[in-house]
C-alpha positions as CSV (number, residue, x, y, z in Angstrom):
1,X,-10.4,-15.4,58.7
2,X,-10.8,-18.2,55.9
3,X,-10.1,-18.9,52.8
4,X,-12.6,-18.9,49.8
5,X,-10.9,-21.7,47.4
6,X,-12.6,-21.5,43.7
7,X,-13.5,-24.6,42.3
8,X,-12.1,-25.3,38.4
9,X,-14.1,-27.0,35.9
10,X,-13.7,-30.5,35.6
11,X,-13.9,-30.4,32.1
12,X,-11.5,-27.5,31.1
13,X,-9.8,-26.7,34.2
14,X,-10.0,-22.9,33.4
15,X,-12.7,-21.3,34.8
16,X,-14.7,-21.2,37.8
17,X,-17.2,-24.6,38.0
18,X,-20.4,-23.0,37.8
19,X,-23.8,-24.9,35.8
20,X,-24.0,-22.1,33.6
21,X,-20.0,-22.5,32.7
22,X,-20.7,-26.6,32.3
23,X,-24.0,-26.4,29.9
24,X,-22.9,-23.0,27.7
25,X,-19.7,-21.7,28.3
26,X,-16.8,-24.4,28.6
27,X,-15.0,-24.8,25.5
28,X,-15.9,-28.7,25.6
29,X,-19.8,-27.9,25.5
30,X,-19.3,-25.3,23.0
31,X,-18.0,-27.8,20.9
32,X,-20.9,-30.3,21.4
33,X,-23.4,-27.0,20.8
34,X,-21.7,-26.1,17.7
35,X,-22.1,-29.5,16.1
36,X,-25.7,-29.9,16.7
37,X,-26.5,-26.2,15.8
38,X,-24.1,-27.3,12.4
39,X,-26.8,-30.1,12.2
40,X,-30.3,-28.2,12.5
41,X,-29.1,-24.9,10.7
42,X,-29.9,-23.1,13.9
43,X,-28.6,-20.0,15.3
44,X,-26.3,-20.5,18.9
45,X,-28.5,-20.8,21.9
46,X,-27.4,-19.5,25.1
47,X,-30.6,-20.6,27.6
48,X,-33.2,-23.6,27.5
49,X,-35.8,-20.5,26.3
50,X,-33.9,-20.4,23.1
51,X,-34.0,-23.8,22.4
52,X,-37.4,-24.0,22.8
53,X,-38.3,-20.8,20.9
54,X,-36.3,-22.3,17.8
55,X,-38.2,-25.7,17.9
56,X,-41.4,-24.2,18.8
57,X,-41.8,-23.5,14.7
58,X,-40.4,-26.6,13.0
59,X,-42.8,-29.5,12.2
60,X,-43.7,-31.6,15.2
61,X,-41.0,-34.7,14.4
62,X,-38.4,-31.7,14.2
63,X,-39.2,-30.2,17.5
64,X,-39.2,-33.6,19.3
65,X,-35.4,-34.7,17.7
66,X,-34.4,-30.6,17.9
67,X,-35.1,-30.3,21.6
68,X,-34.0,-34.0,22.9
69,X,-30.7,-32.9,20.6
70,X,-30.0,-29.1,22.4
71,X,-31.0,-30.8,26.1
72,X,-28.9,-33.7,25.9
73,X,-25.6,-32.6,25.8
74,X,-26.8,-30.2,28.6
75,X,-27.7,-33.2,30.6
76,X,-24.4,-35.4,29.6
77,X,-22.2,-32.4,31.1
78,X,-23.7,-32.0,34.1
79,X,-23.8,-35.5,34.6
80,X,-20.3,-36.2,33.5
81,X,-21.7,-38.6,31.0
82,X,-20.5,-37.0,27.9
């Protein structure tokens, strides 16, 4: 009989480390999501398929800096980078 030990978040230390926690749900990427959606005017995305969907009808310039801006705070947090 063993023990299954839960992993915290390195960034928050309150929930369960999971990538889904890390890019959308702890409170330190919400932050970074909130800014850059307070930047573009965009509603909150919760996937990659959102992001893409919003850019997928701004003017080519727009989509490029829109969808290097959504993925790169994804990327920095599960890096650790950010």
């Amino acid at each position: 009989m063993g023990f299954c030990l839960v992993s915290k978040c390195y960034m928050c230390g309150k929930e369960e480390e999971s990538l889904d926690h890390l890019i959308w749900k702890c409170e330190f990427a919400e932050e970074g999501w909130s800014w850059i959606h307070s930047i573009f005017g965009h509603a909150r995305s919760y996937s990659i398929e959102d992001i893409l969907r919003a850019a997928k009808h701004q003017s080519q310039a727009i989509k490029e800096v829109w969808t290097i801006g959504e993925l790169s705070p994804a990327q920095q947090v599960v890096h650790g980078t950010g």
